[in-house]
C-alpha positions as CSV (number, residue, x, y, z in Angstrom):
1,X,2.6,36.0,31.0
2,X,4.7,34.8,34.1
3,X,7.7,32.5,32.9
4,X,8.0,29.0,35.2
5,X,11.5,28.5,33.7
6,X,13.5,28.6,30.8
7,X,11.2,25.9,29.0
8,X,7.2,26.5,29.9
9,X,5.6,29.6,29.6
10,X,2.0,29.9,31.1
11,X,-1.1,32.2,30.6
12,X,-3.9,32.9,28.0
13,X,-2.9,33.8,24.5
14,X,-3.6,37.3,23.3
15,X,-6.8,37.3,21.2
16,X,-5.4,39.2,17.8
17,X,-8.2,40.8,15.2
18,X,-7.2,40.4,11.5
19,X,-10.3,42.3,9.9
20,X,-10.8,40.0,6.7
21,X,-13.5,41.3,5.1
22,X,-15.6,38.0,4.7
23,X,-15.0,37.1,8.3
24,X,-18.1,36.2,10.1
25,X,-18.2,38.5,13.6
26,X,-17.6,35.9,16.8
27,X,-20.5,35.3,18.3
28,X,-20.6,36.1,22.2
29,X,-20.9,33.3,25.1
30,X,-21.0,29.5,25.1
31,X,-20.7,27.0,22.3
32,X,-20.8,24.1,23.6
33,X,-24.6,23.4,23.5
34,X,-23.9,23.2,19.7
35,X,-22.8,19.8,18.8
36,X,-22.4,18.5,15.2
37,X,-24.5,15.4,14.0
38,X,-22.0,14.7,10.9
39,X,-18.7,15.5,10.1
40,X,-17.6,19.4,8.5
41,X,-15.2,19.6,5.8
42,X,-13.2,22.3,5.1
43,X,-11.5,23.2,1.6
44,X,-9.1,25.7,1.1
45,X,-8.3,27.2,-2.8
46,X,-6.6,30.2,-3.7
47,X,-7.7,33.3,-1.3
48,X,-10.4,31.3,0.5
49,X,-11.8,28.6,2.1
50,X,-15.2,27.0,2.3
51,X,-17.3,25.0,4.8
52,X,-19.1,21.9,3.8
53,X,-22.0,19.3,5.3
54,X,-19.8,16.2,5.4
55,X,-23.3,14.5,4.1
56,X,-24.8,16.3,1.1
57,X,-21.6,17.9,0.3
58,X,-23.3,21.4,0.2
59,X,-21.4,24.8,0.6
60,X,-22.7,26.1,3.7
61,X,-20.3,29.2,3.7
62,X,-17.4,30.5,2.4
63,X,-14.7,32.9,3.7
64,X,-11.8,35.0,2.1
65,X,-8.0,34.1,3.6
66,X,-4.9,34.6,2.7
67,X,-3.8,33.4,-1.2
68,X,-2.5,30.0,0.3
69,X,-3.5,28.6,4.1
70,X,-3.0,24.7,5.9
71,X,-5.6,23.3,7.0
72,X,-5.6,21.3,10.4
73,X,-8.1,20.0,12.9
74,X,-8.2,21.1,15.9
75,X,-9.2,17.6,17.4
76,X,-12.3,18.7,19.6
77,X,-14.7,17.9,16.7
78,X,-16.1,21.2,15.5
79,X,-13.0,23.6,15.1
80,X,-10.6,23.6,12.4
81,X,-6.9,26.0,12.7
82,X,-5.6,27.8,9.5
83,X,-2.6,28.5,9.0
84,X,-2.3,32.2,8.4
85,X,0.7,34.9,8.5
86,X,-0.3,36.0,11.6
87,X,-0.7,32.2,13.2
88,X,-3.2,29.6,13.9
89,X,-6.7,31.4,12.9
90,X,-10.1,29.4,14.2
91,X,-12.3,28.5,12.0
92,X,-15.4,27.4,13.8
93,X,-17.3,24.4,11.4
94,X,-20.4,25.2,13.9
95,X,-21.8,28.4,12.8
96,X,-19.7,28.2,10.5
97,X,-17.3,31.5,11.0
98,X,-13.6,32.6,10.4
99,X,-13.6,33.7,14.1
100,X,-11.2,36.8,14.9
101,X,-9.2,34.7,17.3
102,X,-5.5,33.5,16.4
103,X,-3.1,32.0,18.5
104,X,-0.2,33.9,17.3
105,X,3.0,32.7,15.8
106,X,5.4,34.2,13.1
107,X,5.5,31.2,10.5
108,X,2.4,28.9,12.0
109,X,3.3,25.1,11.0
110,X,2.5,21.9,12.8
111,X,-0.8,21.1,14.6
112,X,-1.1,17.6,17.0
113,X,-4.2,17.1,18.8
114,X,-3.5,14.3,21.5
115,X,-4.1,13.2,24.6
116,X,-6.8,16.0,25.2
117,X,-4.0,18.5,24.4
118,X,-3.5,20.2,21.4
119,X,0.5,21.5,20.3
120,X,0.8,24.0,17.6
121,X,4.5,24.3,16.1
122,X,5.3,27.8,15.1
123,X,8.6,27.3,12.8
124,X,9.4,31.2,13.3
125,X,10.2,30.8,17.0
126,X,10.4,27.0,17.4
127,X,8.2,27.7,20.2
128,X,4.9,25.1,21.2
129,X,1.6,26.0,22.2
130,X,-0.3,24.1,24.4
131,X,-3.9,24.5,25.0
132,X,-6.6,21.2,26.5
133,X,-8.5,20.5,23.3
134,X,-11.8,20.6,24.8
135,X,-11.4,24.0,25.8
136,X,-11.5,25.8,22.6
137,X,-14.8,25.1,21.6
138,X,-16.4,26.3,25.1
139,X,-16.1,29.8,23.9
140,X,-16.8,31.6,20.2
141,X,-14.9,34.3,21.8
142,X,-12.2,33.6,24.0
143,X,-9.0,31.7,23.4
144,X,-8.2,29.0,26.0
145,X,-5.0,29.4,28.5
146,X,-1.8,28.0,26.9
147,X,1.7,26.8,27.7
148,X,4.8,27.6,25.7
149,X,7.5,25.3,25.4
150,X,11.0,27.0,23.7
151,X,13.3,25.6,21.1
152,X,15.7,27.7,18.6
153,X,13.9,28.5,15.4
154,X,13.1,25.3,12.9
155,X,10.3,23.2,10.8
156,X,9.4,21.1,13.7
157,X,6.5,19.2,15.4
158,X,5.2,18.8,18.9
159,X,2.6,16.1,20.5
160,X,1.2,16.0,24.1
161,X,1.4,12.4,25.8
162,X,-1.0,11.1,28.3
163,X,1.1,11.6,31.5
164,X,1.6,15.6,30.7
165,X,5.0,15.4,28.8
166,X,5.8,16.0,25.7
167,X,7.9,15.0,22.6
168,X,9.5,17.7,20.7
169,X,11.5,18.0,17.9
170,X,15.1,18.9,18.4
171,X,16.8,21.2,15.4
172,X,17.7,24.9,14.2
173,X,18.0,27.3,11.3
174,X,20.4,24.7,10.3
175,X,19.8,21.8,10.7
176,X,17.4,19.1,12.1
177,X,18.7,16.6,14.4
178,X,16.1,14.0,16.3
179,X,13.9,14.3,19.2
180,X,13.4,15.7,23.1
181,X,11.0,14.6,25.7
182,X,9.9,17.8,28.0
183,X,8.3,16.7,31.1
184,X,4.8,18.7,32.5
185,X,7.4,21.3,34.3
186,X,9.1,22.0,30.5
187,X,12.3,20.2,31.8
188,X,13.9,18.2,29.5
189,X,14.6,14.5,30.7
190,X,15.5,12.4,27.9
191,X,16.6,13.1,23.8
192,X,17.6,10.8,20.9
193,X,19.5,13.0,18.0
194,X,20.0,9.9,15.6
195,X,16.9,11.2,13.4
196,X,18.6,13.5,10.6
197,X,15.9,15.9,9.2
198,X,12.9,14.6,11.6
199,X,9.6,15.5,10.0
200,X,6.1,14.1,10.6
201,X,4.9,12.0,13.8
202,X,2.0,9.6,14.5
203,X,0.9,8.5,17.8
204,X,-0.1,4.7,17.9
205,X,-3.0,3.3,19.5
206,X,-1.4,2.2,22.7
207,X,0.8,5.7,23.0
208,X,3.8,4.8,20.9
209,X,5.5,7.6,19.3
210,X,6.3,7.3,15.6
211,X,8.9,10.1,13.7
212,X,10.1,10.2,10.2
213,X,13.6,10.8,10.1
214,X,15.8,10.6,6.5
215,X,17.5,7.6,7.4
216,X,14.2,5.6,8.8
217,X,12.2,6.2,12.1
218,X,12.4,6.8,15.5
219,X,10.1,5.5,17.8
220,X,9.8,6.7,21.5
221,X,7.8,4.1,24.1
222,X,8.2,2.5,27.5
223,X,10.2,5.8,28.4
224,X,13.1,5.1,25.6
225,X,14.1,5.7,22.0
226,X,14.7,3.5,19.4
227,X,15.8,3.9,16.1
228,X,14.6,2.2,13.3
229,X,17.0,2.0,10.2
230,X,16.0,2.5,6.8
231,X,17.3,-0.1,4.1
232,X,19.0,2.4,2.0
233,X,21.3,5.1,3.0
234,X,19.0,7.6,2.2
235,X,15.2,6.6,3.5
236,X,13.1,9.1,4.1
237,X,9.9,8.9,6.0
238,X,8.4,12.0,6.1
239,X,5.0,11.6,7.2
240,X,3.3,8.7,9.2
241,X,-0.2,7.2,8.9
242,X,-2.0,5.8,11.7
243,X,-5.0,4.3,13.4
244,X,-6.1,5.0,16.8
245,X,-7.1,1.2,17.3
246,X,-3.4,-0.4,16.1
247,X,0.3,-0.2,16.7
248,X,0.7,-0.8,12.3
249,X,2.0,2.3,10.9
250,X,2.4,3.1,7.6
251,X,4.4,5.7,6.1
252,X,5.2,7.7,2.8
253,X,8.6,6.3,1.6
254,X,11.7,7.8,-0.7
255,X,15.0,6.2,-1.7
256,X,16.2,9.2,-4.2
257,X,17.2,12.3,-2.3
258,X,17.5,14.1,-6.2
259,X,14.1,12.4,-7.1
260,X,12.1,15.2,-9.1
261,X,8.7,16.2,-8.5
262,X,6.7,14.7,-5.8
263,X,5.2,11.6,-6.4
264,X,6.4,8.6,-4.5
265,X,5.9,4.8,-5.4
266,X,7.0,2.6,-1.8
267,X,5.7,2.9,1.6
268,X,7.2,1.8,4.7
269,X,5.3,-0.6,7.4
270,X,5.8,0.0,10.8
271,X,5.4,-2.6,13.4
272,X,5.7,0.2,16.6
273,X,5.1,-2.7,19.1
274,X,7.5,-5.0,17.8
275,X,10.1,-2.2,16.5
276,X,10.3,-3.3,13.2
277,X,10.1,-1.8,9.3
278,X,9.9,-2.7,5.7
279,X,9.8,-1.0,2.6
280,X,7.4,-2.0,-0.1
281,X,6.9,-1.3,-3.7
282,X,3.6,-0.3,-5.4
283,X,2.5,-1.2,-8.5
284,X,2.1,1.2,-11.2
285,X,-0.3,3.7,-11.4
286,X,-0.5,3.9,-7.6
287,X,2.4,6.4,-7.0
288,X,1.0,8.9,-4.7
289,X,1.9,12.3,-2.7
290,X,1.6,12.8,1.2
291,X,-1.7,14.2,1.0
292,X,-2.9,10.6,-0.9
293,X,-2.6,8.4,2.3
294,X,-5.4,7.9,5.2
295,X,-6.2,5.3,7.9
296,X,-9.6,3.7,8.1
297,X,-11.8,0.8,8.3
298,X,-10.3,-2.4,10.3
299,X,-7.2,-0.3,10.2
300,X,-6.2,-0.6,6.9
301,X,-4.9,2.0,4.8
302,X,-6.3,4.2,1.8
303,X,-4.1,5.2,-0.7
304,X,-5.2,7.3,-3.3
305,X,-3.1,6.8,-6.4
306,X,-2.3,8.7,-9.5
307,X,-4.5,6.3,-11.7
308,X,-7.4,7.9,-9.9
309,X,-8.2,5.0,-7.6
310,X,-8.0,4.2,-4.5
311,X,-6.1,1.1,-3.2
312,X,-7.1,-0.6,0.3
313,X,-3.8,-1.7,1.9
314,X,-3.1,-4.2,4.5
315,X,-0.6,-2.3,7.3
316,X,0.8,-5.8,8.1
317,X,2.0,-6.8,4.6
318,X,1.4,-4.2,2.4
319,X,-0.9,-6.1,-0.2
320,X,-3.5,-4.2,-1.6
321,X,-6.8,-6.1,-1.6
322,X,-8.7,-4.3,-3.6
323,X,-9.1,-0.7,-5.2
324,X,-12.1,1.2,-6.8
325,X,-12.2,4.0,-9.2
326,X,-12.9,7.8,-7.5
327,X,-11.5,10.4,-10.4
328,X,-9.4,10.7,-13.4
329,X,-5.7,10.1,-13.1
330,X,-3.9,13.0,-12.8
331,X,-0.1,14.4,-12.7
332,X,2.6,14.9,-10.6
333,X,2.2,18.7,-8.9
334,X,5.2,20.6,-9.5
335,X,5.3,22.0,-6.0
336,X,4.1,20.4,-2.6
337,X,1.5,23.2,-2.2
338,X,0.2,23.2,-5.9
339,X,-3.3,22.0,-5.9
340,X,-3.5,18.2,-6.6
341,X,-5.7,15.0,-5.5
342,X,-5.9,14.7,-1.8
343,X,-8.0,11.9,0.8
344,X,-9.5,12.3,4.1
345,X,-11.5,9.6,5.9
346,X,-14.3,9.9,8.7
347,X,-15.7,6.8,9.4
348,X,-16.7,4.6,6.4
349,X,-16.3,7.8,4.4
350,X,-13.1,8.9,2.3
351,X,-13.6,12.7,1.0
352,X,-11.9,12.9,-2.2
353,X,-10.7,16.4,-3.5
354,X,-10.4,16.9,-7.4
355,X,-9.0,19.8,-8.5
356,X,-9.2,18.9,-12.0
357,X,-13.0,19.0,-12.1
358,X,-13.2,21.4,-8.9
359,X,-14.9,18.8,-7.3
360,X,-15.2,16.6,-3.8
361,X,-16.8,13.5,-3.5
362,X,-18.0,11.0,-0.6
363,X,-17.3,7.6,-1.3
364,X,-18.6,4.7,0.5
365,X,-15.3,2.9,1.6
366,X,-17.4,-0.7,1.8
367,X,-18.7,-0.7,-1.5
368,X,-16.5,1.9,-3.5
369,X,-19.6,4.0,-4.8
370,X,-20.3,7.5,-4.5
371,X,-22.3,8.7,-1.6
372,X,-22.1,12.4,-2.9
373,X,-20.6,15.2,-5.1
374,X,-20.2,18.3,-5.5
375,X,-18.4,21.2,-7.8
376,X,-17.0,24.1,-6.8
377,X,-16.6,27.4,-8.2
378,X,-12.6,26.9,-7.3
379,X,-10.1,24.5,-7.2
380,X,-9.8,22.8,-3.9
381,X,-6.6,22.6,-2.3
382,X,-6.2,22.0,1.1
383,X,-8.8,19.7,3.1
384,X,-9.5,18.5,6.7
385,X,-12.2,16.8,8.8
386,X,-14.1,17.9,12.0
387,X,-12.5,15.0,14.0
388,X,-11.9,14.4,17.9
C-alpha cells in the first residue's frame, strides 16, 4: 500500500481466510443483481450466528463464530460486519454466507456507515478504514479499496461526512479526550478536546454531528464545535439515537459514575439545530440498557424497558405517549455483553430479541401486535438489520 502522508493510507485491503468450519465458500463474480425484497436479521448467541427473513422470522442459515461477536450493518442493505479476533468478517444476508473476507484489525470495534462511506474503528491500532459503502456488495469475493486514517491506539469511533472529511475521535491507551476533523487528504484541520471519555456518535438528518462525552455532548456543524454541558458533574452520554429525517436526538443518560449494573432510568434530548439538552426521568419499570433504544416512525423514539414494554417517546419533550407489551420483564445483565433484551427497527417494524424464551418477534409499531415469532435453539444476543 503506498502511504499519501502521515494520516491516509490508500489501497485494497488484504483478503484474510479464517477456515470456520460452518463458513459458506464465497461465491465467485457479481452480486449485485441480487437485491433483497425485506429486510435480513442477524442474531448472534454464543459460538454462532444466524440469518433470518425479516418477514416470517424463519432461520434461513446459521454459521459457527467465535464464542462472542458485534454485530454491525454494513449500510449497503445486504451485508452485515462481525466483529471477530481477526477484524471485521462479512456476513453476506444475500446467499446468506460467512464469506472468507475480513478487513483486518487487531481488536475490531466501531462501524459508521455514512455519507456513502463506511469507517470501521479498530481499537488495537486506533486506525480507520474507509471503504464507499456501495462497493462491498458488488463482489462476493473481493474486498473494496480502502483508506487508512492513523490515531494512537484507543476505544474510538469514526464517521465519513458528505464533503470527504471526517470526524474522529481523539484519545490513547490512556485516556480519551474529544474529537478531530481529518480532511479528504488525512490532514487534520480542526479538533475540540473538551469531550472527556468520548464514546458513541449519531449523524443528524441535516449532517450535524452528535458525540457522547461524560460531562454532556459535543456537536460538530457549520464547520465548528460546540459543547454541550451536562447538568451534573458527571453526565454521561454514551450512545446517541437518531433519525435520518430530524435534528432531535436522543441519548442514553447516567448521573452515577459508581452506579452498579447496567440499567439506566434518564435520557437526554438533544436539539442539534438549536444546540440545546435536557435530561429527563423515566418512570418505573422503563429503565433500560443501550441496546433498548431505537428511532422510528414520525421520528420518535422506542424504548424497550425492563417491564417488557415498549414506550413510544416524543424526542422534543420526552413524554411517552403510549407503550405496548412485547415480552416478560426481565433483569439487569451483570455485564454489557451478557445476553439481555435488545430492539431494532426497520420501517414500521421493531425486532425484539428475548433471551429468556430464546425468541425474536416482529411487532407492528402502529398497532403494538405481533407480526411474527420465532424460537430459537439458542439465546440471542447480539442483533442488526440489513439497512442502507
Amino acid at each position: 500500500m503506498k502511504k499519501k502522508n502521515h494520516h491516509l493510507i490508500t489501497g485494497t485491503v488484504i483478503l484474510m481466510v479464517l477456515g470456520l468450519g460452518a463458513t459458506a465458500c464465497g461465491a465467485q463474480g457479481d452480486a449485485a443483481a441480487e437485491e433483497l425484497t425485506a429486510p435480513r436479521v442477524a442474531v448472534g448467541y454464543a459460538n454462532g450466528v444466524s440469518v433470518l427473513d425479516g418477514e416470517t422470522l424463519e432461520v434461513i442459515k446459521s454459521f459457527d463464530t467465535e464464542e462472542f461477536t458485534r454485530l454491525n450493518s454494513a449500510g449497503d442493505g445486504r451485508n452485515f460486519l462481525l466483529t471477530t479476533s481477526a477484524g471485521f468478517q462479512v456476513l453476506d444476508a444475500v446467499a446468506p454466507a460467512l464469506r472468507e473476507s475480513v478487513f483486518g484489525a487487531s481488536a475490531a470495534g466501531h462501524v459508521v456507515p455514512h455519507a456513502g462511506k463506511t469507517a470501521l474503528f479498530d481499537d488495537g491500532t486506533g486506525a480507520t478504514t474507509l471503504f464507499e459503502t456501495a462497493e462491498l456488495s458488488k463482489s462476493t469475493d473481493q474486498l473494496p479499496e480502502t483508506k487508512t486514517i492513523t490515531s494512537p491506539a484507543h476505544h474510538g469511533v469514526s464517521v465519513a461526512l458528505d464533503d470527504g472529511s471526517v470526524l474522529t475521535t481523539i484519545g490513547d491507551a490512556t485516556a480519551r479526550s474529544g474529537v478531530r476533523l481529518v480532511d479528504a487528504q488525512g490532514e487534520e484541520t480542526a479538533r475540540n478536546t473538551d469531550c472527556p471519555n468520548v464514546h458513541g456518535e449519531g449523524m443528524t438528518g441535516q449532517g450535524r454531528a452528535v458525540f457522547g462525552c461524560e460531562d454532556g455532548a459535543l456537536i460538530y456543524a457549520d464547520a465548528k464545535f460546540t459543547k454541550l454541558k451536562a447538568p451534573d458533574a458527571y453526565g454521561r452520554m454514551g450512545n446517541a439515537y437518531v433519525s435520518p429525517t430530524s435534528e432531535l436526538v436522543i441519548g442514553d443518560y447516567k448521573d452515577d459514575p459508581d452506579a452498579e449494573g447496567t440499567l439506566l432510568d434518564q435520557i437526554v434530548l438533544i436539539d442539534a439545530a438549536k444546540q440545546t439538552s435536557k435530561v429527563v426521568g423515566l418512570p418505573q419499570g422503563a429503565e433500560y440498557t443501550w441496546r433498548g433504544i431505537a428511532r422510528g416512525p414520525q421520528d420518535l423514539g422506542y424504548l424497550l424497558g425492563m417491564d417488557g414494554k415498549i414506550h413510544v417517546i416524543d424526542p422534543r419533550s420526552g413524554e411517552i405517549t403510549r407503550d405496548f407489551k412485547v415480552i416478560e420483564p426481565w433483569e439487569d445483565p451483570a455485564q454489557w455483553q451478557d445476553p439481555h433484551p435488545s430492539l431494532r427497527i426497520d420501517g414500521n417494524t421493531a425486532y425484539v430479541a428475548d433471551p429468556a424464551t430464546k425468541s425474536i418477534h416482529a411487532v407492528d409499531l402502529a398497532t403494538g401486535e405481533k407480526k411474527s415469532s420465532v424460537q430459537l435453539e439458542h439465546a440471542p444476543n447480539e442483533m442488526a438489520l440489513t439497512t442502507k
